[in-house]
Structure formats: structure tokens, C-alpha cells
KEVEX-667462 format. One line per 2 residues: number of its first residue (from 1); for each residue x, y, z of C-alpha. Coordinates in steps of 0.02 Angstrom, whole numbers, plus 50000, padded with zeros to 5 digits. Example, Ala and Ser with C-alpha at 12.3 -4.5 7.8 and 13.67 -1.06 7.14 Angstrom:
BEGIN
1) 50615,49775,50390  50684,49947,50357
! end
This chain:
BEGIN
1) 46484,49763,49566  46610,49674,49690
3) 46706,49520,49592  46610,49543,49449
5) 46769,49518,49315  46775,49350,49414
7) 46598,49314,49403  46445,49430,49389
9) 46275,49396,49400  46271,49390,49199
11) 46421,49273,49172  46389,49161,49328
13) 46226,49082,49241  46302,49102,49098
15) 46490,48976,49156  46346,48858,49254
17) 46298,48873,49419  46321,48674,49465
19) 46500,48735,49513  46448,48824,49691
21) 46403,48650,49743  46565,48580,49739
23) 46633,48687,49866  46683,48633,50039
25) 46694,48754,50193  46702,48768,50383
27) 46577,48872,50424  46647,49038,50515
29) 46510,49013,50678  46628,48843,50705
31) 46768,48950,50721  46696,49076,50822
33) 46620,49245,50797  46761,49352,50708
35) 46866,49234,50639  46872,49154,50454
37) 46828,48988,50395  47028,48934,50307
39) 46933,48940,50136  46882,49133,50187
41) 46724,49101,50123  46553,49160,50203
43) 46399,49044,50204  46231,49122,50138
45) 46068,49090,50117  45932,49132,49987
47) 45756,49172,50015  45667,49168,49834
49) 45756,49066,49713  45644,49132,49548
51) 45745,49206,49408  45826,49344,49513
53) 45855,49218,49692  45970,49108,49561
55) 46068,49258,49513  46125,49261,49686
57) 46187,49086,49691  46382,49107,49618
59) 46457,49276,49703  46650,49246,49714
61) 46700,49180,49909  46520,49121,49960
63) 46430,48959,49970  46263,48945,49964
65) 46190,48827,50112  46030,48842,50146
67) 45890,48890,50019  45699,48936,50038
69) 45571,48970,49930  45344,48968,49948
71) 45326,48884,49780  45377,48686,49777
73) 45439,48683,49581  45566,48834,49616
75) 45636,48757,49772  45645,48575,49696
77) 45742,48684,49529  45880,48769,49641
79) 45907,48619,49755  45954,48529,49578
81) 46078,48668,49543  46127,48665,49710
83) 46135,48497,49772  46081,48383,49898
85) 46206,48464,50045  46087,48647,50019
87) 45952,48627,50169  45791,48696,50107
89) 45650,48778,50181  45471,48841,50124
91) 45468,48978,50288  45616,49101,50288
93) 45595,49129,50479  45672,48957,50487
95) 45816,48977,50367  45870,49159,50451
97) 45879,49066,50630  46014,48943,50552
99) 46183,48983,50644  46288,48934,50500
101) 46234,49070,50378  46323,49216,50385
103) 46248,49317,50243  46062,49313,50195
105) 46008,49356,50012  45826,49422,49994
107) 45771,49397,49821  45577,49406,49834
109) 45465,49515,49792  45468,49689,49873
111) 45335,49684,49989  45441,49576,50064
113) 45596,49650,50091  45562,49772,50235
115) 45509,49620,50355  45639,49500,50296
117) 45775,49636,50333  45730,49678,50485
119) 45699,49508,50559  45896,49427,50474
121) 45948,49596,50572  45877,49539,50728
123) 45930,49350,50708  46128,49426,50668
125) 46118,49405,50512  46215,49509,50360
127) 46100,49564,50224  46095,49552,50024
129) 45936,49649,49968  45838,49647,49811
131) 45818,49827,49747  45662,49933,49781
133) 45754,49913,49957  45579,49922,50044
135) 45387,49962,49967  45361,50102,50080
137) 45440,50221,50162  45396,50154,50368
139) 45484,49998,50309  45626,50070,50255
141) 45639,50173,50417  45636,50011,50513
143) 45770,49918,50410  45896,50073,50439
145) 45843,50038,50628  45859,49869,50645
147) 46028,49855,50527  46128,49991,50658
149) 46034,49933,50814  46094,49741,50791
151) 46265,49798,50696  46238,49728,50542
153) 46298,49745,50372  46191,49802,50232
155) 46193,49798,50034  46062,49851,49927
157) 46086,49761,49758  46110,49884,49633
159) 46281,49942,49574  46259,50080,49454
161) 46358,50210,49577  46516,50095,49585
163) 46593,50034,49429  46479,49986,49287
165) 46416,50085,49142  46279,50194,49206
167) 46131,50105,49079  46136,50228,48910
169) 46242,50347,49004  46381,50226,48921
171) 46511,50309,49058  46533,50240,49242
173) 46452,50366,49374  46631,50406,49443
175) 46684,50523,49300  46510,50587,49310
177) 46525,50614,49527  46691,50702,49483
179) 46628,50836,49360  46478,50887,49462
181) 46609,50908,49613  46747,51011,49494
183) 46597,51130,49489  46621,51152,49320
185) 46420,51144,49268  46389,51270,49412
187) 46227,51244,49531  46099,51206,49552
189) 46090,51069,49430  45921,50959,49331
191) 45957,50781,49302  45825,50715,49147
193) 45810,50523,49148  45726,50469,48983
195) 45758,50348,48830  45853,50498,48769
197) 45981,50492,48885  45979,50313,48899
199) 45843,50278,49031  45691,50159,48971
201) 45552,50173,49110  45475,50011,49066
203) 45289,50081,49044  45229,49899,48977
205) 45239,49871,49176  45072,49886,49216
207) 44936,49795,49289  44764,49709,49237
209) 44595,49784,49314  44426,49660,49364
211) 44567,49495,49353  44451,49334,49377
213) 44462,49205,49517  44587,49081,49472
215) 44630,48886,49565  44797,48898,49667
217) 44929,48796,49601  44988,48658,49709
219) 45142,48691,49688  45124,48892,49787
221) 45089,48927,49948  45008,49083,49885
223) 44944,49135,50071  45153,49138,50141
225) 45166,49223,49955  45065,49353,49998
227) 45124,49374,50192  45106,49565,50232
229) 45000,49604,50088  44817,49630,50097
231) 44726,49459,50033  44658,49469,49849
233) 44611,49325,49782  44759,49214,49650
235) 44769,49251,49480  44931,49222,49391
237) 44960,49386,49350  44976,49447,49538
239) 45146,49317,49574  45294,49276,49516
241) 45375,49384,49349  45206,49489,49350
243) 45192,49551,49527  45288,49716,49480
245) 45100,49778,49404  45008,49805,49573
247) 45042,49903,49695  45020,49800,49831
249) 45179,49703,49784  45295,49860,49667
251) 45262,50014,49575  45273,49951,49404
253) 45409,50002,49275  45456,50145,49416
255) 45466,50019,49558  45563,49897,49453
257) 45698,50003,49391  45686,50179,49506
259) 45822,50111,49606  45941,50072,49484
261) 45919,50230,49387  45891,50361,49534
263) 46029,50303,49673  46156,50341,49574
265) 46092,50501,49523  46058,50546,49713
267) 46250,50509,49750  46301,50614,49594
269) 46211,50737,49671  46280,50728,49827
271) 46088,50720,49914  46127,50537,50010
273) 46069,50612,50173  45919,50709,50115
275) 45763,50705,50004  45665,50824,49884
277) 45564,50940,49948  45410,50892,49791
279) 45367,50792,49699  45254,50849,49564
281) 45169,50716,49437  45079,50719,49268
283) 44990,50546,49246  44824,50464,49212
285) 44701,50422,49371  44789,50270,49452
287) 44689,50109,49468  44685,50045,49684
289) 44745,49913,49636  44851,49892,49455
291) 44986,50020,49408  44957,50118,49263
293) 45075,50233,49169  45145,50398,49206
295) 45208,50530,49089  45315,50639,49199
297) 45377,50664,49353  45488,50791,49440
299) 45580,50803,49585  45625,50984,49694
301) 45767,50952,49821  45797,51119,49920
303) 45933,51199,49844  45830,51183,49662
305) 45905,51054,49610  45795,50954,49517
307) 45759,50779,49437  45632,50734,49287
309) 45580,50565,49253  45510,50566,49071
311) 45424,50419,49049  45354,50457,48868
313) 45531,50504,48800  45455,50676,48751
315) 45630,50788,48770  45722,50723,48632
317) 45867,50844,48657  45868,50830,48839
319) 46039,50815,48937  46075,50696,49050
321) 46142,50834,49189  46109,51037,49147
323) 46203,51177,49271  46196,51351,49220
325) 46352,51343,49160  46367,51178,49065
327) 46292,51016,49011  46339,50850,49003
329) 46248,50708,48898  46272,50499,48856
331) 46437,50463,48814  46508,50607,48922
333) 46475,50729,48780  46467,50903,48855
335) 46476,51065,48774  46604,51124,48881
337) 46761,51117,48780  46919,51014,48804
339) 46822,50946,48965  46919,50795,48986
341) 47090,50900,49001  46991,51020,49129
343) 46914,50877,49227  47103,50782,49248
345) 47153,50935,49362  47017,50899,49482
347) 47022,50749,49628  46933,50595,49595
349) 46791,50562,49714  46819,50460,49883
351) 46869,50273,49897  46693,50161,49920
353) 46690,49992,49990  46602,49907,49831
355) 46642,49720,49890  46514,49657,50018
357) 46634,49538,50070  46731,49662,50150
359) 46608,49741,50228  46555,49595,50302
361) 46743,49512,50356  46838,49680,50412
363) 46627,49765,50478  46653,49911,50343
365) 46494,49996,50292  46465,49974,50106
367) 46448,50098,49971  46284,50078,49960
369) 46185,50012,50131  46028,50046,50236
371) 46054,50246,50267  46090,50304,50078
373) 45987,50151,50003  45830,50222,50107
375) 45866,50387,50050  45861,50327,49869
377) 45720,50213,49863  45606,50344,49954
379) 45628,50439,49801  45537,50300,49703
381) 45422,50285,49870  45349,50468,49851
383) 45322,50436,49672  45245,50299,49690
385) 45136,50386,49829  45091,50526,49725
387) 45035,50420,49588  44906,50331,49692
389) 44846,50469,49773  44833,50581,49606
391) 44924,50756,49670  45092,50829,49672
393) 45131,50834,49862  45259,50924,49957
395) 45394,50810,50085  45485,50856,50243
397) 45655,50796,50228  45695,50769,50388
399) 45548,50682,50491  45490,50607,50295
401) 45305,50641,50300  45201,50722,50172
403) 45141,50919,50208  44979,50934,50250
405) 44884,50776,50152  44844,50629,50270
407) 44803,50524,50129  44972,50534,50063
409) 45042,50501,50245  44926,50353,50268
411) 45046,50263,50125  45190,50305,50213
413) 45157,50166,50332  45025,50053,50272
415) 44943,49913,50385  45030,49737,50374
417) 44915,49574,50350  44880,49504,50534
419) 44986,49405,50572  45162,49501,50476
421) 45161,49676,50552
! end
């Protein structure tokens, strides 16, 4: 994650994030498109300011100015961080037209993020995404579009395939990339992503059935809340740090941390411009409308590679990555011998652009944007389809529909709200 030995996500709330107020800039639109404010820092705004919009308040060369948020008590919070100088907004359509944001920073729920995208790409705007990049698949179609079309830059915000240690892999993915290049575990490989090899699944995502009518608080505008998604009456449980257990918002534990576990496994594998071919599932009956669990499910790219979500932790001895001629498991144990001296003879995998600011000053695409991040969160996408529908299916790679089941294809592209198609 770009600056983050200056100031990560983790240590920013944890030095105070009062300090981003004190900044003072010259916007770069005074200067004129393509030049640099003299403090070379870009402008931003955030759209949610909940738990994980605050996160996105202290990134190293930005300023936050302009803030928006549909419930009252979270805007009046962040504009206390902030200070007075932040404009704030309860419609994001208004914050996105502002001319003196460069970057906007979507940190709302997912069923939110395709629309949002799209419509900073179309105002010109540089984009900061929440991971699950999109809920569905059609969304994250049009975000690709509209990011190229209008020439913007992207980043999806996770950063497991740049620098950090890959969860209970306890090894960055780089060391990981290079040994699956050398060749050394031969082809086709299964990747097995379990508490074993240091992936939890979060199953205690899931959502309640027959919820009962609750008031609105004042404080939520929970009609802008729930924008695309099909109107269900409030309850607590559908908004805010609960939303992840129905589907009409997440997937659960799979749509909250998919992402971050699976992109980097989809670069390892060098499948950024593809997808699997099946996906095969063994899980309870779905509820319509909460997520249940899931106990396993697998993933068949072309070549036979494969990858195996174990979300009951059954495959104790499992490793992380197995070739026919090698495995590798968490703490880059393999049972290849002297594999470190082996693996120094090989080259190191391509130079990424992992700061956004970068990308966004010199127009570099970053590591991870809207073609590879699409690629990657359709992987939880079909999942997450063949959950709901209760069948493995089979997936074209290349025009991304589901073989011969029209229900399955009728998720791909689910009908907005009127009103936020």
C-alpha cells in the first residue's frame, strides 16, 4: 500500500486524523489541467465517512475537501475531524461535480460502488474504490467502460498483491509471483484458501430471515441509503456495519473479504485477463434475501488450474499453492529443498505502480485498476451467483455470461431501483 511506512490506514487513526485539517493547498484545477498545486498535493473527496470512509481521510500528499455522507451523525463526526474548511454534502452527485476535487474516495457500501464509479468517471474525476469493486458483474463491466472512455485513473483498495504480508501467508505475494513464474511447482497449479493456510472466511457474516419493521432514524436518509437497491423496509441490521449479510447490499463473509484474498491469487496466477471456466459450490439452500454460509467452493480456469475456498477449514494439511512438482505453504515453507537458493537465480516479477498518486500526477495505470480489479471481483461475483441460485454453473470467459442457465444470467445484471439505473 502506497506511503504506507509514512502513514497507513492503521497508523493514520492511530497518530490522529485532526492533522489533515491543517493543511493548506492550491487546488491543481486553479492551476490548470496538468499542472501541480506547489504543495503537490491532490484534493479528494469522500463519499461514506463510516468506519472505513475515515480510513481514507490521512493518505500521504492529499487533502481531504469535500465530504458526503446519507446519515447526519456520521457527517457531523468527520466534519469535526475534518474541520470547518471540508464542504459537506448528503448527495454525492453534488460533491463529484465539485471542480476542485481531483480524486474521489468511495467508501460505501457495495451496491454502491458501480454507479458512483461510473458517474466520478464521467464528471473527470480519479477514483479510490472500496473493495468488492462492484456487486455484480454488469456493473463492473460499466466501470471498466466508463474509467477508459473518460481517461481516468482507477484504484481498487486492496493491496495484498503489492507489498504487504499476504494475511496468514506471513510472506508478501512477490516472492510468491516469482516462484510460480521460475516454474519450479510445474502446471497446472490448485490454490486452497482456508484458516489453514491463513485465510478466515468470516462465516459469522450472515444475515437475519422474517427481520421486523423498524422506525427510521432521523438521523439516515435510509431511501438515498438504499439508492439502486430494491426497497425493503429499515431494520438496523440491513445498514451501516451489518449490510455485508444481504445480498442486496454484499455477499457476506465472501463479499467482504473475496477481494482481498482472491486478487492476489488471480495475479499469482497470472489469470488478470481471464476468468474460470466453473464454479462448482457445496452450501446450504440460500435465503432471497440474507446470506447464509457456504462450505466449499471451487474454481476451474481453463488450463486446470484451480482455486478452493474452504470455508469450514476442513483440509487441515492443505497447501497454500500445489503443482505437480512442488508445494508451497504459510511462511514460504515448501518441500522443495534449498528453494530460496533456487528461487535467487530466477528474475523478480515486473515493476507495478503501487502509489495512486502517481498514477494520478504522471496518468500511469495502477497495479491494480478497473481491467484486473473486474477480473478479480467477478470471481467473488460468480460465487456469489451460484450461491443464490443453488448450482455449480459453467462461465464464458470472454463475453462473461453463464452457459446455458438464465437464472444465473439474470444476476449478472440485475434491475436498478427507478430512479438509479
Amino acid at each position: 500500500m502506497e506511503q504506507k511506512k509514512n502513514q497507513s490506514r492503521r497508523t493514520f487513526l492511530r497518530n490522529g486524523i485532526g492533522a489533515v485539517a491543517a493543511f493548506t493547498i492550491v487546488p491543481r484545477h486553479v492551476l490548470g489541467r496538468g499542472y501541480l498545486a506547489p504543495s503537490d498535493q491532490l484534493t479528494k473527496g469522500v463519499i461514506g465517512t463510516g468506519g472505513m470512509g475515515k480510513g481514507h481521510f490521512g493518505y500521504a500528499g492529499t487533502r481531504v475537501v469535500a465530504i458526503c455522507d446519507v446519515d447526519k451523525l456520521h457527517l457531523q463526526q468527520a466534519q469535526e475531524v475534518l474541520g470547518e474548511g471540508v464542504k459537506t454534502f448528503d448527495d454525492y452527485r453534488e460533491l463529484i461535480q465539485l471542480p476542485e476535487v481531483d480524486i474521489v474516495h468511495i467508501a460505501t457500501p457495495p451496491h454502491w460502488h458501480g454507479i458512483m464509479s461510473v458517474e466520478a468517471a464521467r464528471a473527470g474525476k480519479d477514483i479510490w474504490c472500496e473493495k468488492p469493486m462492484t456487486r455484480t458483474i454488469g456493473e463492473g463491466k460499466r466501470v471498466k467502460e466508463a474509467v477508459q472512455q473518460y481517461g481516468r485513473m482507477f484504484r481498487l483498495n486492496t493491496w495484498f498483491r503489492f507489498e504487504d504480508n499476504f494475511y496468514g501467508m506471513n510472506t508478501p505475494v512477490k516472492p510468491v509471483k516469482k516462484l510460480v513464474n521460475s516454474g519450479m511447482l510445474g502446471w497446472p497449479l490448485t490454490v486452497t484458501l482456508n484458516r489453514h493456510t491463513g485465510f478466515d472466511w468470516k462465516q459469522h457474516w450472515v444475515g437475519k430471515t422474517n427481520l421486523p419493521v423498524t422506525p427510521v432514524p432521523a438521523e439516515l436518509n435510509y431511501d438515498r441509503w438504499l439508492g439502486p437497491a430494491p426497497y425493503k423496509p429499515y431494520h438496523p441490521d440491513r445498514v451501516h456495519q451489518r449490510f455485508r449479510g444481504y445480498w442486496d447490499y454484499d455477499g457476506g463473509g465472501l463479499g467482504d473479504m473475496g477481494q482481498h484474498f482472491l486478487d492476489p491469487v488471480q495475479y499469482i496466477l497470472g489469470k488478470d485477463d481471464t476468468s474460470p471456466v466453473s464454479v462448482e459450490i457445496d452450501a446450504p439452500q440460500q435465503h432471497p434475501d440474507a446470506v447464509g454460509t457456504w462450505r466449499r467452493i471451487t474454481y476451474t480456469y481453463k488450463d486446470g488450474c484451480k482455486i478452493i475456498l474452504d470455508g469450514e477449514g476442513t483440509d487441515e494439511k492443505a497447501a497454500f499453492i500445489e503443482g505437480p512438482s512442488g508445494k508451497l505453504y504459510p511462511g514460504f515453507r515448501s518441500d522443495i529443498p534449498d528453494l530460496a537458493k533456487k528461487l535467487a537465480a530466477y528474475p523478480d516479477p515486473p515493476p507495478q505502480v503501487t502509489d495512486f498518486l502517481i498514477s494520478v500526477k504522471e496518468r500511469r495505470q495502477f497495479a491494480l485498476n478497473e481491467e484486473n480489479g473486474h477480473r478479480s471481483c467477478t470471481l467473488v461475483n460468480i460465487a456469489k451467483i451460484a450461491l443464490q441460485v443453488g448450482r455449480s454453473l459453467e462461465f464464458d470467459p470472454e463475453r462473461q455470461v453463464f452457459l446455458y442457465d438464465d437464472a444465473a444470467n439474470s444476476l449478472i445484471d440485475p434491475p436498478a431501483r427507478t430512479g438509479w439505473a
